[in-house]
VMD Tcl script that draws the C-alpha trace (Angstrom):
set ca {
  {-14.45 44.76 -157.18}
  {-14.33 46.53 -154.10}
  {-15.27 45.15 -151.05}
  {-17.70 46.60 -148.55}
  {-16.86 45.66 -144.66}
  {-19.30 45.88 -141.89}
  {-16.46 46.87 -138.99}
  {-18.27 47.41 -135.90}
  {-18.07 46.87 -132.21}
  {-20.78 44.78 -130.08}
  {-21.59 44.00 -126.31}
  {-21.42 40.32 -125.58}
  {-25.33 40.93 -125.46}
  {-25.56 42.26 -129.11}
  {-26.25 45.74 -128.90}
  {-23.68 48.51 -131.20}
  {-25.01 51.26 -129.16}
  {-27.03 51.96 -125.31}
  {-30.41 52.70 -125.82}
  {-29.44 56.83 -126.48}
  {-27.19 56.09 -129.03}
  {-24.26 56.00 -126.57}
  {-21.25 53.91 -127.13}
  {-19.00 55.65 -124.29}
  {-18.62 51.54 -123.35}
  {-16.30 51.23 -126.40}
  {-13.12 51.17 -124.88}
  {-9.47 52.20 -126.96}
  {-7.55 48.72 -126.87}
  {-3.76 49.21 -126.98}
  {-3.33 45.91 -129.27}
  {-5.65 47.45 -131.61}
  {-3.71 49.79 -134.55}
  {-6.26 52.01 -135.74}
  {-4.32 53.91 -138.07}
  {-3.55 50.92 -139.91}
  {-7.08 49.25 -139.73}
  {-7.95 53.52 -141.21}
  {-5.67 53.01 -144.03}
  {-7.45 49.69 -145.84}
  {-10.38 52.03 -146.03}
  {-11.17 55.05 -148.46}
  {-14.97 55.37 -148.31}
  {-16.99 55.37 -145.52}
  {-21.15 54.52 -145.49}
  {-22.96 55.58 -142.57}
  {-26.25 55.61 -141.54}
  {-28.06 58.74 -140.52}
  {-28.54 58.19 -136.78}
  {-24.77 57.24 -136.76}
  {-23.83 59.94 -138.78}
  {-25.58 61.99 -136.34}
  {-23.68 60.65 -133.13}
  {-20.33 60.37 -134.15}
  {-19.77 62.69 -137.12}
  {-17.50 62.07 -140.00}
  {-15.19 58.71 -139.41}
  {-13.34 59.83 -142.86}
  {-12.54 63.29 -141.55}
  {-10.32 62.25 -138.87}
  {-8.94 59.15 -141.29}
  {-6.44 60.15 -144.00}
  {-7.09 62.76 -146.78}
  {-8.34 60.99 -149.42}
  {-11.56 59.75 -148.21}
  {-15.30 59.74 -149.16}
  {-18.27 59.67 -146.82}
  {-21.68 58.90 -147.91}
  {-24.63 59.09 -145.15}
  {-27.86 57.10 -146.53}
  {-30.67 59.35 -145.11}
  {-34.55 60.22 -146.54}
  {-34.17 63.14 -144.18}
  {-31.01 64.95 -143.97}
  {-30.48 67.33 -147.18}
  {-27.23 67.98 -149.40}
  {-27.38 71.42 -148.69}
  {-26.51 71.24 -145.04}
  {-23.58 68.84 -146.01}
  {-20.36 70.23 -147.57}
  {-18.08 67.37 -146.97}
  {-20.38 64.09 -147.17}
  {-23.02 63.04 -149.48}
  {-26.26 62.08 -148.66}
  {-27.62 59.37 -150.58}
  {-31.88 59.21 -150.12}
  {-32.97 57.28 -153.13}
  {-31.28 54.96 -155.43}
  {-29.06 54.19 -152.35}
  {-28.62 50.63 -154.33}
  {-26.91 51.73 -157.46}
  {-24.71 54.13 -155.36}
  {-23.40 51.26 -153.27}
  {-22.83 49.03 -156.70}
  {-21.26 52.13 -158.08}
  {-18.97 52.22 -155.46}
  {-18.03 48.89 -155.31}
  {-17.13 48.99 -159.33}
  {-14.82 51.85 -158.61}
  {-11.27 51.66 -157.87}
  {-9.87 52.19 -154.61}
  {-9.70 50.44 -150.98}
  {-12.16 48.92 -149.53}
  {-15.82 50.97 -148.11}
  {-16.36 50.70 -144.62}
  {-19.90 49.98 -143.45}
  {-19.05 52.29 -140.47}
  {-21.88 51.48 -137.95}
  {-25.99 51.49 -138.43}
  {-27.76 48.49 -137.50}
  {-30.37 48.93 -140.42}
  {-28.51 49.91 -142.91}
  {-26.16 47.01 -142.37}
  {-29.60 45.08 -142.74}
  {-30.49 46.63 -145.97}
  {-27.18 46.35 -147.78}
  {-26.63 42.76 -146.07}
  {-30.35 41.85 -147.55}
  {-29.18 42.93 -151.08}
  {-26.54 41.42 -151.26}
  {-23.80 44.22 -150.69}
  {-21.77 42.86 -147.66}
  {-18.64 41.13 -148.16}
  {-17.58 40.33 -144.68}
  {-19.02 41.44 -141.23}
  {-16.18 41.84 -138.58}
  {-17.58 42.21 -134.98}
  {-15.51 42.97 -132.02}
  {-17.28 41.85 -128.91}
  {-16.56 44.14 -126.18}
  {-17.27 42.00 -122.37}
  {-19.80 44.22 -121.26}
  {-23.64 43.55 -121.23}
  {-25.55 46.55 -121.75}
  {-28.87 45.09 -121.44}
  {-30.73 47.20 -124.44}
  {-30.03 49.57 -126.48}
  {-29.00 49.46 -131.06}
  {-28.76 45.96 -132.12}
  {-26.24 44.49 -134.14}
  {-28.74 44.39 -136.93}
  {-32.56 44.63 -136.60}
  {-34.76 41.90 -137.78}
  {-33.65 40.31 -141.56}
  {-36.17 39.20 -144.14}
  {-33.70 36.10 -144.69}
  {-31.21 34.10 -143.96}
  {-27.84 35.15 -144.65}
  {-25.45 32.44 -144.00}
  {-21.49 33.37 -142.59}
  {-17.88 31.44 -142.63}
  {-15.79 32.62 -140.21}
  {-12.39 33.68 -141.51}
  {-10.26 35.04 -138.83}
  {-10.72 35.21 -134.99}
  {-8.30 36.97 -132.39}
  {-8.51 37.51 -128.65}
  {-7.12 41.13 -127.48}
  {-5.86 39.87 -124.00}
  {-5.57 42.82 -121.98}
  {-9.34 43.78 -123.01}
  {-10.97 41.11 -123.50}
  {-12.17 41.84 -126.53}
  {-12.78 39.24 -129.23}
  {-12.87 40.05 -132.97}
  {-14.46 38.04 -135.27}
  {-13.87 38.64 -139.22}
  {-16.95 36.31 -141.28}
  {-17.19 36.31 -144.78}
  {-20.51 36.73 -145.83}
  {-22.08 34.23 -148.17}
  {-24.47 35.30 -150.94}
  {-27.09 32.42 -151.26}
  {-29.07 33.28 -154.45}
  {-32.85 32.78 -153.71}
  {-32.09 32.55 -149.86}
  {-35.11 31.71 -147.97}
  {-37.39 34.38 -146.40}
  {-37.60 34.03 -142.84}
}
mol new
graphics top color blue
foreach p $ca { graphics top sphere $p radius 0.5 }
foreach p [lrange $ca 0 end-1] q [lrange $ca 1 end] { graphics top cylinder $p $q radius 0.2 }
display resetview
């Protein structure tokens, strides 16, 4: 089974975005190869505000690649190279994960990282934590109806940045309390 990754980058006070969306604060690290960390990838699931900001992640990755943007709003129509997924959005995402291929990339959305995370559809949730405080703005993910427990797996500090990352692996706790 394929695994979905929640790959994202955070300000040491939590937010994935300034409060218009703007992640201009998300410094390039040299230590960082993002061709390679584009290559373990060959779907990407956005959310529609995301979508909206930063485009296509899989256009600019390798040929070969799938978007899907989970919107009630946006319509197929106006989309030649993605698909939006409205309804059902759960058996697309279990779909996916039964398919072959790389892993998906939960490419940025603070609530849809909530929803999938809440059905059990995350695998692992890697955070880089860039040392800036923006003081508002998207948070890493909006308030959860439970508890979802993590185990960290891997942790690495990009010295000339200052960025950490963090890699967890999510653990599914059948019947997990409601919060």
């Amino acid at each position: 089974m394929r695994r979905i990754r929640y790959n994202c980058a955070m300000s040491l006070d939590g937010y994935i975005a300034g409060p218009d969306d703007e992640y201009d604060w998300i410094g390039v690290d040299p230590d960082i190869d993002f061709e390679e960390l584009f290559e373990q990838f060959d779907t990407f699931l956005l959310g529609r505000r995301t979508f909206e900001v930063t485009g296509d992640p899989g256009a600019s990755a390798q040929s070969g690649t799938r978007t899907f943007v989970f919107s009630r709003t946006l319509s197929q129509d106006d989309y030649e190279n993605v698909t939006i997924v409205g309804d059902n959005w759960e058996d697309v995402v279990r779909s996916l994960r039964e398919e072959p291929g790389k892993d998906i990339w939960l490419f940025g959305g603070g609530e849809l990282f909530r929803s999938l995370c809440e059905e059990g559809l995350v695998d692992t949730v890697e955070v880089s934590i860039v040392p800036i405080l923006l003081g508002g703005g998207i948070p890493l993910v909006p308030e959860l109806s439970k508890r979802i427990r993590l185990t960290l797996k891997e942790q690495r500090v990009f010295e000339k940045t200052g960025t950490v990352s963090l890699v967890y692996e999510v653990k599914q706790v059948p019947g997990a309390t409601p919060l």
